[in-house]
N, C-alpha and C positions, 0 to 999 in steps of 0.2 A: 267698263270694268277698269278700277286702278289696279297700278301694279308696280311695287318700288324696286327698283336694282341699285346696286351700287360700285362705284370707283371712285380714283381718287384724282387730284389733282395737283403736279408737283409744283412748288413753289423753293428756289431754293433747291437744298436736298430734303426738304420734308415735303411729305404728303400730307393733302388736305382733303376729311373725306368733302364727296361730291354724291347727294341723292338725286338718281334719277326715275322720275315720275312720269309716267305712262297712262296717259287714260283715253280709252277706244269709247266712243260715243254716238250718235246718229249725222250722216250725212258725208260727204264725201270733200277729206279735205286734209294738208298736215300739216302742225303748229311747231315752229321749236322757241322754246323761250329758257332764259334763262341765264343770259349774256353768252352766249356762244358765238367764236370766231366762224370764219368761211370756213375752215377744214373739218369742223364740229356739222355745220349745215349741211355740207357735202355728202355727208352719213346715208342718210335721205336717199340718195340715189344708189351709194355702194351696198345699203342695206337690200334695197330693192331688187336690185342687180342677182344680187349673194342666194335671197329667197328663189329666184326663180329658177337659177342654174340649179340651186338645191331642190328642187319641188316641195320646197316650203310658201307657204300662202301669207301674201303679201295684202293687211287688210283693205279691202277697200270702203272704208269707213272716214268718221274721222279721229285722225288722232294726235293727239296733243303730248307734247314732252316738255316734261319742263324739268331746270336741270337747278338743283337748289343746293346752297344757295345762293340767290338770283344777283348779288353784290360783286362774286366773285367771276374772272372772265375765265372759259372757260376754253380751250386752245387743243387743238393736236387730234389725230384721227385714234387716238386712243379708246374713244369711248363707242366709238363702232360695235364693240360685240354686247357690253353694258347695255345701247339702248336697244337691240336688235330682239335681245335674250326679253327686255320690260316690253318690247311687239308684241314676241311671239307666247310670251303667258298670259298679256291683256288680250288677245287672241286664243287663250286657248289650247296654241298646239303644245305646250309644254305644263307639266307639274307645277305651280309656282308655290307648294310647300315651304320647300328647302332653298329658294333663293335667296330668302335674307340672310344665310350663312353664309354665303360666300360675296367674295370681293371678284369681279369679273370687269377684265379690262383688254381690249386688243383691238388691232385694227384689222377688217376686213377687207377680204380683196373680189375682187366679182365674180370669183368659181365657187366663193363660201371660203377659202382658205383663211388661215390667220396671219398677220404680218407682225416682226417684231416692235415693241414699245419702247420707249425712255422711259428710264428711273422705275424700274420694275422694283427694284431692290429696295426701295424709300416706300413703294406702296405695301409694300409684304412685311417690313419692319412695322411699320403703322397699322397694318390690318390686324397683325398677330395684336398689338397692344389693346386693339377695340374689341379682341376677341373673335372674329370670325371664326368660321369653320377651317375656310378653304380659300385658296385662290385660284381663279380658273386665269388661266394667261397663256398666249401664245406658247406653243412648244420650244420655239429657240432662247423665250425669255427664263425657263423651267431651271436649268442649272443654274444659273445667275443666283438665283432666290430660294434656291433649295435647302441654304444655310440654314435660314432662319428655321428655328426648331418650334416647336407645338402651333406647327401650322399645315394644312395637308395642301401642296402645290398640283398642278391636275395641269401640264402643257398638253396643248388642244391643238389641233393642227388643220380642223373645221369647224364649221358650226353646226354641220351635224352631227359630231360627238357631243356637243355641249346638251345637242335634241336631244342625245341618244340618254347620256349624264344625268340629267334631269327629271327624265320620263321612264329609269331605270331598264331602258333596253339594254343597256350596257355598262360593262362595268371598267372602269378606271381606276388603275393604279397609281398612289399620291409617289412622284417621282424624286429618289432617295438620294442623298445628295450625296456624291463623291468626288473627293480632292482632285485638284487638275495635278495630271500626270507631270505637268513643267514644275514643280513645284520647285522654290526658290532654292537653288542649290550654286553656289560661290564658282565649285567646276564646269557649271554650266555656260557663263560667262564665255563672249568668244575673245575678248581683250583681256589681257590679264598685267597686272603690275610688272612682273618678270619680265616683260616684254621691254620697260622703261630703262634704257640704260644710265648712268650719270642721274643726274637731279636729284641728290640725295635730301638736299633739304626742302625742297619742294614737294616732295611723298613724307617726309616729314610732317608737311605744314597743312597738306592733304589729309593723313590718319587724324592728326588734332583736328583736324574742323569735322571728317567724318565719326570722331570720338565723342565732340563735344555738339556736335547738329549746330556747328559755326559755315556764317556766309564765308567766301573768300573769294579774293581776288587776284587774279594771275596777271601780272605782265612781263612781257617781254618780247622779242623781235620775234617777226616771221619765223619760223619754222624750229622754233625754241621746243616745242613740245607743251603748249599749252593746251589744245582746243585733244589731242593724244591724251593727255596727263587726265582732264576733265571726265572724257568721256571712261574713262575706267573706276573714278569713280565710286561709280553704283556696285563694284563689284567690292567692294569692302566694307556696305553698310549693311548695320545687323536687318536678320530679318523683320518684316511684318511681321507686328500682332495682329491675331483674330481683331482686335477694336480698332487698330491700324486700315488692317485690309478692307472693314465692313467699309468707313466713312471714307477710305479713296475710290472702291468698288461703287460706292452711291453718287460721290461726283461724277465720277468716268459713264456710271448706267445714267442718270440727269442728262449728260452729253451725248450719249447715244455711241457711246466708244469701247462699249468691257464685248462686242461682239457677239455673233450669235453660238449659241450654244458652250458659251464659256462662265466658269464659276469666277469667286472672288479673285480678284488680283493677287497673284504672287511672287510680285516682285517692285520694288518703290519704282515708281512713275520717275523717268527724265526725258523732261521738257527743256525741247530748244528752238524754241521760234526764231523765226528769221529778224534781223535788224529792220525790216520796210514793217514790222507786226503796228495794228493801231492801237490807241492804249483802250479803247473797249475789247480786241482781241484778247489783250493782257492780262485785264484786271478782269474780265466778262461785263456783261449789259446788254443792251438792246431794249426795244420797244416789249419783248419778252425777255428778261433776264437769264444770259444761260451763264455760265461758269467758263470763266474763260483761263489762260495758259498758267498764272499763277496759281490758280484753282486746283485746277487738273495736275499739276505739280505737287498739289499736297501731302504730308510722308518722303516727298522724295525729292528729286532736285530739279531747281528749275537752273539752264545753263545759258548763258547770256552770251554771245562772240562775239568782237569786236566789240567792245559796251561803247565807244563813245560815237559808235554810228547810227546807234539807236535815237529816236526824235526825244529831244530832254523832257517833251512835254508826255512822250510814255516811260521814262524814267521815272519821272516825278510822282506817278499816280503812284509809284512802287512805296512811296515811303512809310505812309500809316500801313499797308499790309504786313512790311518788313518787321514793324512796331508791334501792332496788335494781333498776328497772323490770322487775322482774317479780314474779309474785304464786302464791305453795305455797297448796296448798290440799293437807291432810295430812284421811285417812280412818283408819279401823283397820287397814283391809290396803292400802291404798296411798297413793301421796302422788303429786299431779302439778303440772307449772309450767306456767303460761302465760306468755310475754311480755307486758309492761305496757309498753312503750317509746313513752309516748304523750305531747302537750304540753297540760297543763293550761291552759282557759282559764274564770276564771270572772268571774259578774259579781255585783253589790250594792249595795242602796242603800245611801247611810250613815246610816239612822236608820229606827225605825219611820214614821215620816211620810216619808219618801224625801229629806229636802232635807239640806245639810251642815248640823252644829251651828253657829248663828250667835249667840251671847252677845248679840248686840243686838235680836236680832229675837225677842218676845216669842210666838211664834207657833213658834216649831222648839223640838223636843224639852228637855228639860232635856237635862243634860249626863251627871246619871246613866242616865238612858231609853238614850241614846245608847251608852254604856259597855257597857251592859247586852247591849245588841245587839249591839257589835262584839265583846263577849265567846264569843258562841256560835259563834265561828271559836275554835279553839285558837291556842295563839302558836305552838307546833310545825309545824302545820298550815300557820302563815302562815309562818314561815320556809324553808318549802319551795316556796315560792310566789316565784321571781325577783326577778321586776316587779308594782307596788302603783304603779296609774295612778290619777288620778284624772278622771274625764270629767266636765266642767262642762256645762251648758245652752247647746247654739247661739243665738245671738242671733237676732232675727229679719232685721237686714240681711246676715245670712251665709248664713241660708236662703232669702233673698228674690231678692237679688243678687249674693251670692258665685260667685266663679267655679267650676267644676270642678273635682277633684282630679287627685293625677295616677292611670295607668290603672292597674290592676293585673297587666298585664304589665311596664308601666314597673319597677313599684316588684319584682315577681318578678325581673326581671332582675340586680338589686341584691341582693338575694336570694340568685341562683344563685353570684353572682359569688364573694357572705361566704363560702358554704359548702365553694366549692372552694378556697378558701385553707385551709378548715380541713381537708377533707379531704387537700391536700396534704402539711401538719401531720403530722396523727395515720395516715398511709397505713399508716406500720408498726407501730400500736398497734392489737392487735384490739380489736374489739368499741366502736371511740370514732370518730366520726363528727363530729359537733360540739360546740361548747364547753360546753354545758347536760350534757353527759355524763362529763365531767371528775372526776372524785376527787382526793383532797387531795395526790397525790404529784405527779400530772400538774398542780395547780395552782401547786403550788411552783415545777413545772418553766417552764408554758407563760403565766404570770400574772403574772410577777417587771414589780415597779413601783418607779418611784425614792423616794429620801427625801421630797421633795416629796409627791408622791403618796399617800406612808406614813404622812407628820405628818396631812394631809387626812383620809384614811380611820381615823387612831387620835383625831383629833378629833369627826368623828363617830360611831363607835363610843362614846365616852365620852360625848356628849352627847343621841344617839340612842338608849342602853341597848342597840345592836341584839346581837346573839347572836352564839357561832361560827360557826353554820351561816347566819346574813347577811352576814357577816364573807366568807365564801367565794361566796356569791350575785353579793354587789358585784362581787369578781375576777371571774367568770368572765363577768357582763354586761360588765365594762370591757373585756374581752377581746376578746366582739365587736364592741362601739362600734369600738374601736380598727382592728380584723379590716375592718369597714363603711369606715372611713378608708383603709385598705390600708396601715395602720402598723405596723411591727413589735416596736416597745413600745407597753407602754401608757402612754400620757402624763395628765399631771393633770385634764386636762378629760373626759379618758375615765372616768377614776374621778369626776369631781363629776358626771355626766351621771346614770352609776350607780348614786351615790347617792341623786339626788334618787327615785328607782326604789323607793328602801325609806321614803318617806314617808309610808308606812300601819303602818308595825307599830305595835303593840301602844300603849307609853305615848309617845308623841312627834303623834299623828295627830290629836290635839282641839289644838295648841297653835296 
């Protein structure tokens, strides 16, 4: 007897579906074909295992599975309950009517129980499109995927519910999806701006880059309040959208990280891997392609310490993701993308001894020491980098006595306000949301500055040496300076604001 079940296969953050064919025959023997890894073969034994703790009958016949199509390789103990459920109806013990409406994926354990899957959320988005009924998936994968609407979710927590499910012993409620109680809220945050005393223009330089979704870069000595300043952040960037949340929520499920029994993410991803990370950690890869720190950063921020300890040769993979946000990762047989649409934030000292180059002070670095170091950032590197702040040393009557900052709802608010002018803007431009996302046609278009404005910035240029591509940085910071003003050019002080922003490149930053 044949018998077809179905899952899917992720690739990327999409799913692929994946037919599995079952056919029970004469003689005593079992086939799996269909390019499947060792953890796919492995089934074989946990299925057998599963049947008998269950007093479910395990045929002893032969049976052949074959997993189509046959081109594609097929990986991970995911499809454990898929081929188990195509056993036990070429077998017989189950209804196999109504299996072809449902998408059925999970991995089983040897009592019969269910274990959680990756990328449940990419297979539920793609089941719904194909039409299914239903998706039968582990109980802890059930919230996760509950989002997705005209699709009935069924978390299973044996596989004798699935018997029971099937062969109408039992009846199953399609599990209703409800908001995670954390839900993003700014007072939630346990670090807050208010807390930052002094660095006025560094929380400055901070709201514009979290205004305009601009990378930046912090430097300044040991215990400036850079890596402090960094980590707070995420607490003044607007919420997730529902289309935000679904494609960071399908990276993070692909990676096996949104947790058990947890729905869509809400709140932007910050990412901070350590200086030893390798650039496949970074960018993702592997012999199976998973989505690595950049990735996982998507919506949100990825935060870099120290940036020039990092190996330049995992800097460098950074540069086309920074460009085109997002990141190919090309095999022999196949090639997959991840979205990269993340905001670079990193920090640094300026010197091996951490203090700026002082000519007068016989105690900081020579000036070649100094060089040398700022060398091991690329200048490509750094031209993709917006903003180049620089964080000086709090005094101590600003740490002693100074007053409070403002809160970090305050300053989100201001925040919220940039963004939806910009998304007013670009409504009918896909894929552009804010001004850090702009390409050179949309700059021409949304950046146009006056003569004034033009002598400024071609003066600095010539006497900054800065590049094309800071040449375009400047514009599109000016843009939200301007955007933060609620002006609809941009005026001269919005471009000197700007520029002072590119006061770290390359040959201009010792002067």
């Amino acid at each position: 007897m044949l018998v077809k079940t179905y899952g899917y296969a992720v690739y990327g953050i999409e799913a692929l579906p994946i037919t599995v064919e079952t056919n029970i025959g004469k003689g005593i023997n079992f086939f799996m074909v269909g390019l499947p890894d060792s953890a796919v073969k492995e089934s074989h034994q946990r299925i057998k295992a599963a049947f008998t703790n269950t007093e479910l009958k395990f045929p002893r016949k032969e049976i052949t599975i074959n997993m189509a199509p046959a081109d594609i390789r097929k990986e991970g103990s995911a499809y454990d309950l898929t081929i188990a459920v195509g056993v036990l109806a070429a077998s017989e013990q189950i209804l196999e009517e109504e299996i072809a409406d449902y998408l059925i994926m999970g991995e089983l354990s040897l009592d019969g129980g269910l274990r959680p899957i990756r990328g449940a959320l990419s297979m539920a988005i793609k089941a719904k499109e194909q039409g299914f009924k239903g998706f039968i998936l582990p109980k802890q994968n059930a919230r996760e995927v509950s989002i997705v609407e005209g699709l009935n979710i069924y978390g299973i927590e044996s596989i004798t519910e699935v018997v029971g499910f099937f062969n109408k012993t039992i009846d199953l409620d399609p599990f209703q999806y409800v908001a995670d109680d954390d839900a993003y809220d700014c007072s939630e945050f346990a670090i807050d701006f208010e807390d930052v005393k002094g660095q006025e223009n560094v929380k400055r330089a901070l709201e514009i880059a979290a205004a305009g979704g601009h990378n930046i870069l912090l430097v300044g000595p040991p215990g400036s309040g850079k890596t402090m300043l960094a980590k707070r952040l995420p607490s003044i960037l607007p919420q997730l959208t529902l289309e935000e949340a679904l494609e960071t929520t399908k990276i993070h499920s692909v990676a096996g990280l949104v947790g058990e029994n947890r729905g869509l993410l809400t709140t932007r991803p910050f990412r901070s891997p350590h200086h030893t990370v390798s650039d496949v950690a970074l960018v993702g890869g592997g012999s199976n392609p998973k989505p690595g720190e950049i990735s996982l950063a998507h919506n949100g921020i990825l935060f870099l310490d120290e940036l020039p300890e990092y190996k330049r040769q995992v800097l460098e993979v950074m540069r086309q993701p920074l460009e085109d946000r997002v990141v190919s990762i090309s095999r022999a047989k196949m090639s997959v993308e991840y979205p990269a649409g993340f905001m670079l934030v990193a920090s640094m000292n300026p010197s091996p001894s951490g203090n700026f180059y002082d000519p007068n002070d016989p105690n900081s670095d020579p000036e070649y020491i100094v060089k040398r170091y700022m060398n091991k950032i690329s200048g490509p590197l750094m031209d993709r980098i917006d903003l180049h702040i620089e964080v000086p040393a709090v005094r101590f009557d600003e740490l002693a006595k100074g007053p409070k900052g403002e809160t970090s709802f305050t300053i989100r608010q201001r925040v919220m306000e940039t963004r939806k002018i910009q998304e007013e803007r670009f409504k009918n431009i896909p894929k552009i949301h804010y001004n850090a996302q702009l390409h050179s046609k949309l700059i021409e278009k949304f950046c146009r500055i006056d003569e004034i404005g033009m002598a400024m910035l071609k003066n600095a240029m010539d006497k900054m040496g800065l590049s094309a591509r800071s040449y375009a940085r400047i514009l599109k910071v000016s843009r939200t300076i301007a955007d933060m003003d609620s002006s609809q050019g941009i005026a001269a002080h919005h471009i000197a604001e700007a520029i002072q922003f590119r006061s770290l490149d390359k040959n201009n930053w010792l002067e």
